[in-house]
C-alpha positions in Angstrom: 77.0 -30.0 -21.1 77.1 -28.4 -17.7 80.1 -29.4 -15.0 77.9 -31.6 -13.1 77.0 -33.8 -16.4 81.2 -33.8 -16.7 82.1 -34.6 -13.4 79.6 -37.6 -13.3 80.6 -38.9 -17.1 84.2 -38.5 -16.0 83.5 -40.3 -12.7 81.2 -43.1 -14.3 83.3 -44.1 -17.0 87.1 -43.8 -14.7 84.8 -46.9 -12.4 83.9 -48.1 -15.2 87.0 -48.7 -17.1 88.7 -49.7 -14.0 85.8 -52.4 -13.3 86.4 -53.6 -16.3 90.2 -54.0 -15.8 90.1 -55.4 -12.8 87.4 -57.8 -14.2 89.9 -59.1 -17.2 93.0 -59.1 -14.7 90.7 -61.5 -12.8 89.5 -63.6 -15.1 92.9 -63.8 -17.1 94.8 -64.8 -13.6 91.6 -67.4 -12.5 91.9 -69.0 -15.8 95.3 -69.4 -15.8 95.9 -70.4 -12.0 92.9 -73.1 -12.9 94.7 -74.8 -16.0 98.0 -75.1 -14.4 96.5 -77.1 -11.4 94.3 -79.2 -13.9 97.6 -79.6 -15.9 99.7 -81.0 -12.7 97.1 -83.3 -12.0 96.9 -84.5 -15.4 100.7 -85.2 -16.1 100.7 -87.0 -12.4 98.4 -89.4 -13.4 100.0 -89.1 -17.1 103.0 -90.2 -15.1 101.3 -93.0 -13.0 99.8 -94.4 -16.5 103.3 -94.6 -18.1 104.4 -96.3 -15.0 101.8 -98.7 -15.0 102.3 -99.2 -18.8 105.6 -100.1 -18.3 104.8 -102.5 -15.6 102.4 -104.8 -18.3 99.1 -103.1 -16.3 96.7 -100.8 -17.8 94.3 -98.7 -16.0 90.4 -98.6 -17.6 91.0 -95.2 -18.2 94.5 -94.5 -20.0 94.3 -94.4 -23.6 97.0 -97.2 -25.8 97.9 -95.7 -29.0 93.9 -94.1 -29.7 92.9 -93.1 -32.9 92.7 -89.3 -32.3 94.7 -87.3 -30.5 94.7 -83.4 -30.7 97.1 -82.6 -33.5 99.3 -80.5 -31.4 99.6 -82.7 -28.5 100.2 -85.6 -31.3 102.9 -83.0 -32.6 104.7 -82.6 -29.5 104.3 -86.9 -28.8 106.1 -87.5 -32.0 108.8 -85.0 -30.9 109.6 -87.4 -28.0 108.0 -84.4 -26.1 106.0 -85.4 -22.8 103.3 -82.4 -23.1 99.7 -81.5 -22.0 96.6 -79.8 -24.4 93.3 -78.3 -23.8 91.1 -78.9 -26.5 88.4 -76.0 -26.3 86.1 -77.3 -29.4 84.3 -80.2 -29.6 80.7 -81.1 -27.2 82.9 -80.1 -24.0 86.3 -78.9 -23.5 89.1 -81.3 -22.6 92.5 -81.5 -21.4 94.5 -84.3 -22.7 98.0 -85.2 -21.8 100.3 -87.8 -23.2 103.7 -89.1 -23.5 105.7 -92.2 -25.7 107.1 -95.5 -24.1 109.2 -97.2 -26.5 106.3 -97.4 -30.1 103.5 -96.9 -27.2 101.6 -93.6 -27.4 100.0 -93.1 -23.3 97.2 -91.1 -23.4 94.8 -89.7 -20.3 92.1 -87.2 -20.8 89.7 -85.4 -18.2 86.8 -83.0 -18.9 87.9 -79.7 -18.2 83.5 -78.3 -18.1 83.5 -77.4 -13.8 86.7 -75.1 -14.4 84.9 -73.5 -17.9 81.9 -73.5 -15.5 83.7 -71.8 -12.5 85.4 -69.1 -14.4 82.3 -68.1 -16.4 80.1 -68.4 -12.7 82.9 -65.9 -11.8 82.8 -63.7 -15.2 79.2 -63.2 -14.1 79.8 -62.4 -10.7 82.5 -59.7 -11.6 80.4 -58.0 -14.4 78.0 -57.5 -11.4 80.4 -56.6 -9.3 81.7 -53.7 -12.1 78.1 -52.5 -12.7 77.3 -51.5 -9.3 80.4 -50.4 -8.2 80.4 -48.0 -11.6 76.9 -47.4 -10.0 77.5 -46.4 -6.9 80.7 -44.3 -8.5 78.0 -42.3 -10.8 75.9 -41.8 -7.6 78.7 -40.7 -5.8 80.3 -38.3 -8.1 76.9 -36.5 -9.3 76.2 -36.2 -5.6 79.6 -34.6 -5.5 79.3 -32.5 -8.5 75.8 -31.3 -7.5 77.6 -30.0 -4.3 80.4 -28.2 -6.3 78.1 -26.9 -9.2 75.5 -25.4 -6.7 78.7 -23.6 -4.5 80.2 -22.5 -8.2 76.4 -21.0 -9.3 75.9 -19.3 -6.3 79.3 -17.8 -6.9 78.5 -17.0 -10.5 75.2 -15.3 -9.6 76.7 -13.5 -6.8 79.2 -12.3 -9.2 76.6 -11.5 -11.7 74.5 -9.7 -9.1 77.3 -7.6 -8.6 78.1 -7.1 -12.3 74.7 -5.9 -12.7 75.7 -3.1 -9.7 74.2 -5.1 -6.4 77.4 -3.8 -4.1 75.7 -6.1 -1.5 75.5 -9.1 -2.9 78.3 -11.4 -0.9 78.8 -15.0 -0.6 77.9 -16.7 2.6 81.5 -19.0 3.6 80.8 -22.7 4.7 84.3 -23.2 5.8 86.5 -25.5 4.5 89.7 -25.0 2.2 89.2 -26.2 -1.0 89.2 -24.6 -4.3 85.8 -23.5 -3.8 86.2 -21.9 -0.3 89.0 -19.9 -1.5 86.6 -19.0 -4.5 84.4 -17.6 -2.1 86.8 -15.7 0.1 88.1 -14.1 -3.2 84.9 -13.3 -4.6 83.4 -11.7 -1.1 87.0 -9.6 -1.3 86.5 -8.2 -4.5 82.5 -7.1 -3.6 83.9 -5.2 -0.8 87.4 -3.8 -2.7 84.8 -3.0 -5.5 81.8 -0.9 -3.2 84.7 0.7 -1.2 86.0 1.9 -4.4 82.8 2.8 -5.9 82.0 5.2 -3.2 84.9 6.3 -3.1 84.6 7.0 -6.6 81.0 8.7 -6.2 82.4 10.7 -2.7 85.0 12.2 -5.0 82.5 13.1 -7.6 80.0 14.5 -5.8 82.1 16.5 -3.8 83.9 17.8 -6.7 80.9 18.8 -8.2 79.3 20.5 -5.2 82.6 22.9 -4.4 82.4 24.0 -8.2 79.0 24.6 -8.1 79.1 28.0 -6.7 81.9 29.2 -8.9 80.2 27.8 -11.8 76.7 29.7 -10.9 79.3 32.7 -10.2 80.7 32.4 -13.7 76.7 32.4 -14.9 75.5 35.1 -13.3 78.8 37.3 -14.5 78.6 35.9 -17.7 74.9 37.5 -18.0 76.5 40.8 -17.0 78.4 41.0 -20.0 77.4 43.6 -23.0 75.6 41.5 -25.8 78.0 40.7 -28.7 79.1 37.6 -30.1 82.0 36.6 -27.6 79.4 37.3 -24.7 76.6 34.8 -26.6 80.0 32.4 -26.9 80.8 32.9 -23.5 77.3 32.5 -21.7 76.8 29.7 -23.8 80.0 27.4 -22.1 79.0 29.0 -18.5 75.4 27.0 -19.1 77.1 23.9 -21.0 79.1 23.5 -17.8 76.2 24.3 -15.3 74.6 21.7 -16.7 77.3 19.0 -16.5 78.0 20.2 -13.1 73.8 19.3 -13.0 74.4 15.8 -14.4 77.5 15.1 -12.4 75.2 15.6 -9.5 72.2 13.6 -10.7 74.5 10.6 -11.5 76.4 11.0 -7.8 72.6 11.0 -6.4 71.2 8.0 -8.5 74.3 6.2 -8.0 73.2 6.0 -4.0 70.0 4.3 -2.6 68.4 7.3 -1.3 66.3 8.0 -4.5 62.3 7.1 -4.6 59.8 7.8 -7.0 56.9 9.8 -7.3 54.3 8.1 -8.5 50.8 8.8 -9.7 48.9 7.4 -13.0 49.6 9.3 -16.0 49.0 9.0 -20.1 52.4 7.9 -21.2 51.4 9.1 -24.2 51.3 12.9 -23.2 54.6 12.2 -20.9 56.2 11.3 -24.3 54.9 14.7 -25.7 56.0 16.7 -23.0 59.1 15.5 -22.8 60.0 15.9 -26.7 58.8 19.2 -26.5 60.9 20.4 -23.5 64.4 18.8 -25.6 66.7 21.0 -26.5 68.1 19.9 -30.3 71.4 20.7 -29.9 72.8 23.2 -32.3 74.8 20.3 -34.6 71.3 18.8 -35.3 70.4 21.8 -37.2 67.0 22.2 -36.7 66.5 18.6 -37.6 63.1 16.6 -36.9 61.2 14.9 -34.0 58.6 12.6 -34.7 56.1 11.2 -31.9 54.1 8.4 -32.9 51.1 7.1 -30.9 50.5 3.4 -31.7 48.9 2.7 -28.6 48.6 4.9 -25.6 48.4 3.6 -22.0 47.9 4.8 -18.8 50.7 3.8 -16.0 51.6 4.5 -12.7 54.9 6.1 -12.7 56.7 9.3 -12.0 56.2 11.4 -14.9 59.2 13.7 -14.2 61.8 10.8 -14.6 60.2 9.4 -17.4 60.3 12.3 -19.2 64.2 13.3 -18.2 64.6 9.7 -19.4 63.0 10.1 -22.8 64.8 13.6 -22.7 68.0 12.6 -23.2 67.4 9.6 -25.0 66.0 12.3 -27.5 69.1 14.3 -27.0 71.5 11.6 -27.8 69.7 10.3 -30.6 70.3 14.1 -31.9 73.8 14.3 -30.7 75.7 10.8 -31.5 72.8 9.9 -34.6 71.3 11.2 -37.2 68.0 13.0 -38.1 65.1 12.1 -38.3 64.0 11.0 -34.6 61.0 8.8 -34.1 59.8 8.7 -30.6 57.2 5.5 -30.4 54.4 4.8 -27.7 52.7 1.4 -28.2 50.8 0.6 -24.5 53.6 0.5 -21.8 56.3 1.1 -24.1 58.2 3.8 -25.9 61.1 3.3 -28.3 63.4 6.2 -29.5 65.0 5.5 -33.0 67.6 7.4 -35.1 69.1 7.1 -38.8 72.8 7.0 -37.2 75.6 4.4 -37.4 73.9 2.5 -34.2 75.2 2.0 -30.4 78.4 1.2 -30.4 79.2 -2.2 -29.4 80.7 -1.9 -25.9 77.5 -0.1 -25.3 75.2 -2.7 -26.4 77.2 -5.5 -24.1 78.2 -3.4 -21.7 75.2 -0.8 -20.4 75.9 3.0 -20.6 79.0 4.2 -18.7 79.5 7.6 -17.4 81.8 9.6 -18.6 82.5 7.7 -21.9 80.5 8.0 -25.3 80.5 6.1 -28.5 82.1 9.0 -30.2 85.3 9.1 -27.7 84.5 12.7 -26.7 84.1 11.9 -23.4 81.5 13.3 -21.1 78.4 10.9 -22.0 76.2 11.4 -18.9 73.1 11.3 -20.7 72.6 7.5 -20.9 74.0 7.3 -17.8 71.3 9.2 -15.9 68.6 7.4 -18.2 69.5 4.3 -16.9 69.8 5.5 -13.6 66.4 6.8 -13.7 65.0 3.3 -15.5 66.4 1.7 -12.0 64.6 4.2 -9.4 61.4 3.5 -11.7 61.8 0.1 -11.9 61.6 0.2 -15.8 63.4 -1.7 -18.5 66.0 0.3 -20.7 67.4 -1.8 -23.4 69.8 -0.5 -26.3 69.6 -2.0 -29.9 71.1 -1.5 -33.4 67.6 -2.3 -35.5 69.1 -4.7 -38.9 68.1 -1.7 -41.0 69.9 0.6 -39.6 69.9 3.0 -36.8 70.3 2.5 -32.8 66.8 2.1 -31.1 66.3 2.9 -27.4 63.4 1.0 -25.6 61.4 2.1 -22.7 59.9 -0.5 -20.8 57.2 0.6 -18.6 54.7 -2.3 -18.8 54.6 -3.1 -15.4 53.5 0.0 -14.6 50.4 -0.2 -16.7 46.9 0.8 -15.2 44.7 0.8 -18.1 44.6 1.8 -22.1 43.9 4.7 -24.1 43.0 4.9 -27.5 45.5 4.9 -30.5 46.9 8.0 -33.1 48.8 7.2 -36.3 51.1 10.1 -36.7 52.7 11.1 -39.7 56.4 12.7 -40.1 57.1 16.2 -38.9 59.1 18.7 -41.1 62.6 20.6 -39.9 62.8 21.9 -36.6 58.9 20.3 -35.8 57.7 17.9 -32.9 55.0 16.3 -34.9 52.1 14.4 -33.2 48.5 13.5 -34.8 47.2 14.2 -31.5 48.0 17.4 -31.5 47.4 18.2 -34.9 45.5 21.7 -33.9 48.2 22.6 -30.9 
């Protein structure tokens, strides 16, 4: 039930519970203000009847000693009691009133039907009364409520838009200061505390990483200088590890900004996947494990084929680093999927995107992901993370609205150790 639906429950049934009050608060004071007046004028002409008994003259309309008399007013009578009754049963209501003189029994009656006839012409007029003024009170208060939950989505979405990494998305105030302006006002702060943070954050980065650039190619190039032997293979092989972080550091600080287009033209996506599995480097803990590329459906789409093979590059390399042989890579049309037989994406992954910087593993350092899903963005692809029921973590490249047109379909069977395996190019 969303907040407007509350607000205007809440609202109709407060009018209507108060209608219905003020309704029996009504009637219960009308009915009661009515019978005492018909009671006062009963006992006065109870009063002039007794008197007239007395004087030996009866009126046509005062009762002698009848034969029936409500049992309670006969009650109080016999208790010497001068008392008043309205009987409620019977063809028509009645009020009776009587009193004793001497072993006399004065009796006067008057039909009590145009009071039971007001008060139920002013029941009717009060349950009308209630049902538009709850009306109007459900009108109002989903009026109001629509107001409030449109100012409260906006705010959401803005704050959603900015979740998703929209550093521009702000709030436009409509003055006031209720709940809802200050809402605003805080959520327009935190944008701009956020993106002035952010670049800060990126400034820092990339400027750290361009001032160790050139002591990191230095460190390279002398590292290549060095007479062969196992500690120079051990230290040439850290100089290039940290080359290329200072590489990724630098595509992330770049991707993080606006500045980035792509290239397009209309390629096989297909042969993009190929390419790019075949340029990944296994990392040496995979141990010469497998890569398998399966064609289900081949497509051609208008994209930039370098970033969609760095993409698939490092979803490859992940797959190798934080899963577990063996690696399918999957085209079918406009999309590719990279699967592993690991323990899956961890699950502040899988909520919350790739960060940079942090891995599943708590090593540290995961820029991989990062720059994939940087790269997704500057396409305009979808990249979306899974943990398959079987087992595994799946990776899924979206690129179907890039696609131009359709090629035909491979089936392609498993690849041994160390192998990229494709039926299309069985003879390569």
């Amino acid at each position: 039930m969303g907040l407007r639906t509350k607000i205007g429950v809440a609202i109709t049934a407060t009018a209507a519970l108060v209608a219905v009050i003020m309704g029996l608060v009504v009637h219960h004071r009308t009915a009661m203000n009515q019978l005492e007046t018909a009671r006062e004028a009963i006992d006065t002409r109870l009063g002039t009847a007794v008197e007239d008994h007395a004087a030996g003259v009866d009126r046509p309309r005062t009762l002698i000693n009848p034969d029936r008399i409500p049992g309670p007013l006969r009650a109080a009578i016999d208790k010497g009691k001068r008392a008043t009754y309205l009987e409620r049963g019977g063809p028509e209501p009645m009020l009776w009133a009587g009193s004793r003189l001497g072993h006399d029994v004065i009796v006067v009656k008057h039909p009590y039907t145009r009071q039971t006839k007001n008060l139920r012409d002013l029941d009717q007029v009060l349950w009308w009364a209630g049902g538009l003024g709850t009306a109007f009170a459900c009108v109002v208060g989903v009026g109001l409520a629509t107001v409030a939950g449109r100012r409260l989505n906006a705010s959401a979405r803005t704050a959603e838009r900015i979740a998703q990494g929209d550093l521009s998305a702000r709030l436009r105030p409509r003055g006031g200061k209720d709940e809802i302006a200050r809402l605003t006002v805080a959520v327009n702060t935190m944008a701009d505390a956020l993106a002035a943070r952010l670049a800060a954050e990126r400034e820092v980065t990339a400027n750290i990483a361009h001032e160790l650039r050139t002591p990191v190619a230095g460190l390279v190039a002398a590292a290549a200088l060095l007479p062969p032997g196992r500690p120079a293979e051990m230290v040439q092989e850290r100089a290039r590890r940290v080359s290329g972080l200072m590489e990724d550091v630098l595509e992330v600080a770049r991707l993080d900004g606006s500045a980035e287009r792509a290239d397009t033209d209309v390629r096989a996506l297909g042969e993009l996947t190929r390419r790019a599995v075949r340029g990944t480097a296994v990392p040496a803990e995979a141990g010469g494990a497998e890569v398998t590329v399966k064609i289900v459906a081949d497509a051609l789409v208008e994209t930039d084929g370098r970033r969609v093979e760095r993409i698939l590059a490092n979803l490859v390399t992940n797959a190798f680093r934080h899963g577990r042989a063996p690696v399918v890579v999957e085209v079918d049309g406009g999309v590719v999927r990279v699967r592993d037989s690991g323990p899956g994406f961890p699950p502040e992954l899988l909520t919350r995107g790739p960060q940079r910087f942090r891995t599943g593993s708590g090593s540290g350092l995961g820029l991989g992901l990062t720059i994939a899903a940087g790269q997704a963005r500057v396409l305009g692809a979808g990249l979306a993370f899974a943990n398959p029921e079987d087992g595994g973590a799946e990776a899924t490249l979206d690129l179907t609205g890039a696609v131009r047109g359709r090629e035909g379909a491979d089936s392609c069977p498993a690849g041994g150790p160390g192998d990229v395996r494709d039926a299309g190019d069985a003879g390569a």
